[in-house]
N, C-alpha and C positions, 0 to 999 in steps of 0.2 A: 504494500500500500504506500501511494506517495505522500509526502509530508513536506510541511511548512515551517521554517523554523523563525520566527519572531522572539528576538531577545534570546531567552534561556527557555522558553516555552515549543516545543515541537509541536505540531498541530496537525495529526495525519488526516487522512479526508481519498475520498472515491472521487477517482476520475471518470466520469459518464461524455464519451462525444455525441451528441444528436442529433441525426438527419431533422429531423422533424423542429428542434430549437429553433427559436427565431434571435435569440440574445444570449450571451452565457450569465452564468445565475451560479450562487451559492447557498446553500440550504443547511441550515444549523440545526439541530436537533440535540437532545440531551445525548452525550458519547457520538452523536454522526456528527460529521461535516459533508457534503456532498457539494460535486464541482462540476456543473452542466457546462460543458464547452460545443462549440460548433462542430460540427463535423470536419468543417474545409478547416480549422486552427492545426496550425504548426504550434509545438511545442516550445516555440521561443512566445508565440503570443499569446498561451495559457500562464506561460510562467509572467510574460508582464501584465497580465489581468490578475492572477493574483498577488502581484506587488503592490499595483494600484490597490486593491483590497484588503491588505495585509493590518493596519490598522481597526477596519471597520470588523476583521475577522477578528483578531485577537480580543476586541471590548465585546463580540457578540458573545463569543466559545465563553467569555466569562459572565454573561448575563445571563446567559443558558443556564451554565451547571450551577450558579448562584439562585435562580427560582426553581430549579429543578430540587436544590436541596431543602431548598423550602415548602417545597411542595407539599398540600395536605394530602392525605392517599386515609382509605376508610379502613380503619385498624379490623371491624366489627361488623356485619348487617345485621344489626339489633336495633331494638327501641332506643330512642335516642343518639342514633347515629347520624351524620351529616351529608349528605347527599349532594353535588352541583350540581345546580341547573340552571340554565338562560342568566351565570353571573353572581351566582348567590348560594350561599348553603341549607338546602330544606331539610327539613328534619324528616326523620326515618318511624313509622311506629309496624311493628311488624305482628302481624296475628294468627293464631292456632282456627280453624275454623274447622266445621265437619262436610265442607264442599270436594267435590273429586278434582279439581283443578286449583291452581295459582292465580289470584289475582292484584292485580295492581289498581290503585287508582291514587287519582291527585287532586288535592286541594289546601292550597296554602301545607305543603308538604306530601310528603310518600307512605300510604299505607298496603302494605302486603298482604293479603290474605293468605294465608299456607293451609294446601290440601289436609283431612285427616290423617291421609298414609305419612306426612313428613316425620319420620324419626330422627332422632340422637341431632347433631351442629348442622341447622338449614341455612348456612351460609351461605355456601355454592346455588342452592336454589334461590334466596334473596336476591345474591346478585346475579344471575343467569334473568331471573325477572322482572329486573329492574334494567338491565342493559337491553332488553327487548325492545318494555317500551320506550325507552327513551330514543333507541334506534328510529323506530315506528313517530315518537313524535318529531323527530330530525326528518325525516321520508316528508310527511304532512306538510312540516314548514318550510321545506324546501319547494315542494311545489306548489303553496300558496304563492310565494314570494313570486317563484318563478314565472306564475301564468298572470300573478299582477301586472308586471315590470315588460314580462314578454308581451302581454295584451296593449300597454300605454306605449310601446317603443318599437314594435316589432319586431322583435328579437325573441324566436320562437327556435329554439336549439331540437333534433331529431328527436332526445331521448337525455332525459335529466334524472340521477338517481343518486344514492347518497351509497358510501362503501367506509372500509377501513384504509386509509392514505395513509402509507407510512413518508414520505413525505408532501408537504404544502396539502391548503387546505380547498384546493379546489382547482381543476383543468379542465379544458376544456379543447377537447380531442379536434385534429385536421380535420374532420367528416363535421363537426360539430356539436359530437357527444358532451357534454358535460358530467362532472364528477363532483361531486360535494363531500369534505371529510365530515362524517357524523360529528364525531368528537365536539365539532362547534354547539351542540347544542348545550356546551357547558358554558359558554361565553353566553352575553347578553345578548334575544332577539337582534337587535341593530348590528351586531359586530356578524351573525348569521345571516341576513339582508343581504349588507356590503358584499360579501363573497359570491354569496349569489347572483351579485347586480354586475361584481367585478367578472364573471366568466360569463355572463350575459354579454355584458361589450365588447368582450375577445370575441363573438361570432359578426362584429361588425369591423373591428380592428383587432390584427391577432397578435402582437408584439405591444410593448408596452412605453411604446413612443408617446410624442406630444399628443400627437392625434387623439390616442387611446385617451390620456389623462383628461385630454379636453371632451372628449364626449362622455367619459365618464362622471365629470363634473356637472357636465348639462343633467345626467338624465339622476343621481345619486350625488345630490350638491356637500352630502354633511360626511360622506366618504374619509375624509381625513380623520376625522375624530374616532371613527369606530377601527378604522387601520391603526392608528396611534394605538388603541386601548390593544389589539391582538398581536404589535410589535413587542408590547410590555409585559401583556400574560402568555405568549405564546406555548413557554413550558409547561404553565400549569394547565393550559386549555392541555395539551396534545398528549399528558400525560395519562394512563390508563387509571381511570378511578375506579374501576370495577374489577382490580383482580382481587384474591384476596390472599391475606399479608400476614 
């Protein structure tokens, strides 16, 4: 693996070349660095793309593993446990019931209903139940958002659906497929919007030129603010809060 060496700090990181890139791009992640280069770049002009970057990587890799250490992660799926969603931590209250199935619901917090068969630590079922629907309400919100923004602009993509992105939180494929990372449904509604609105206008501009910013501004004018807020949490959104610990 190739690496970076800034100061006394080494920084290794994946080299990706892509036909399909329209810019080279570097993508932070807690322990990843990843390094999208063009397909045509020689070697001498990856290595001066990442010199030019060299500062802005070193303060990311430490902003990363500095929220990433901080990160909440659910010790427990019990009563009184903390749950994210859309930005906020909802309380958990979890219950025995004599129903044949699992249920969730939500209001001003997460209550579970657990089948009568559940014996001995229902952990793995709490959260196997809770990552469902929250999947399920990421799916919804994305394509409310999607057929709003698509109906007011025209920008009507083949096929929009939400998956697990191990990285960035949303693409929007050559054909014009779009992709949404779930995980956003831990960030606040608005920061889930923007991403949606931001791979909406890549099927009008595909690269992330003047052009793109300006039509983005037209159609998603408060864009900078909910970017800012996913630049700052980004560790803790893309962290997995549902494994268990």
């Amino acid at each position: 693996m190739p690496s970076l060496r800034i100061g006394k700090v080494e920084i290794p990181y994946d080299l990706c070349r892509s036909a399909a890139a329209c810019e080279r791009r570097i993508t932070v992640t807690p322990n990843h660095v990843e390094v999208v280069a063009l397909a045509s770049d020689s070697d001498d002009e990856i290595e001066g793309f990442l010199n030019r970057k060299r500062q802005w990587l070193f303060n990311t890799v430490r902003e990363v593993e500095q929220a990433a250490a901080a990160r909440h992660s659910v010790p427990r799926f019990m009563t009184g446990s903390k749950i994210p969603f859309r930005g906020r931590k909802m309380p958990l209250t979890v219950r025995r019931t004599d129903a044949e199935c699992a249920r969730v619901t939500y209001r001003n917090g997460f209550v579970v209903d657990l089948p009568h068969w559940t014996k001995g630590d229902p952990d793995r079922l709490v959260a196997s139940e809770l990552k469902h629907w929250l999947k399920r309400r990421a799916r919804r919100d994305v394509n409310e958002i999607a057929k709003s923004f698509g109906n007011r602009f025209d920008l009507m993509p083949p096929s929009i659906r939400v998956a697990d992105l191990t990285n960035g939180w949303g693409a929007c494929g050559l054909t014009g497929n779009i992709v949404i990372n779930w995980h956003l449904i831990f960030a606040p509604k608005k920061v889930l919007e923007y991403v949606v609105v931001h791979e909406l206008a890549h099927l009008r501009h595909r690269s992330h030129g003047p052009e793109f910013w300006a039509f983005l501004t037209c159609i998603y004018p408060s864009y900078d603010k909910a970017k800012g807020w996913l630049n700052q949490h980004e560790a803790t959104v893309s962290g997995n809060f549902l494994e268990i610990v």
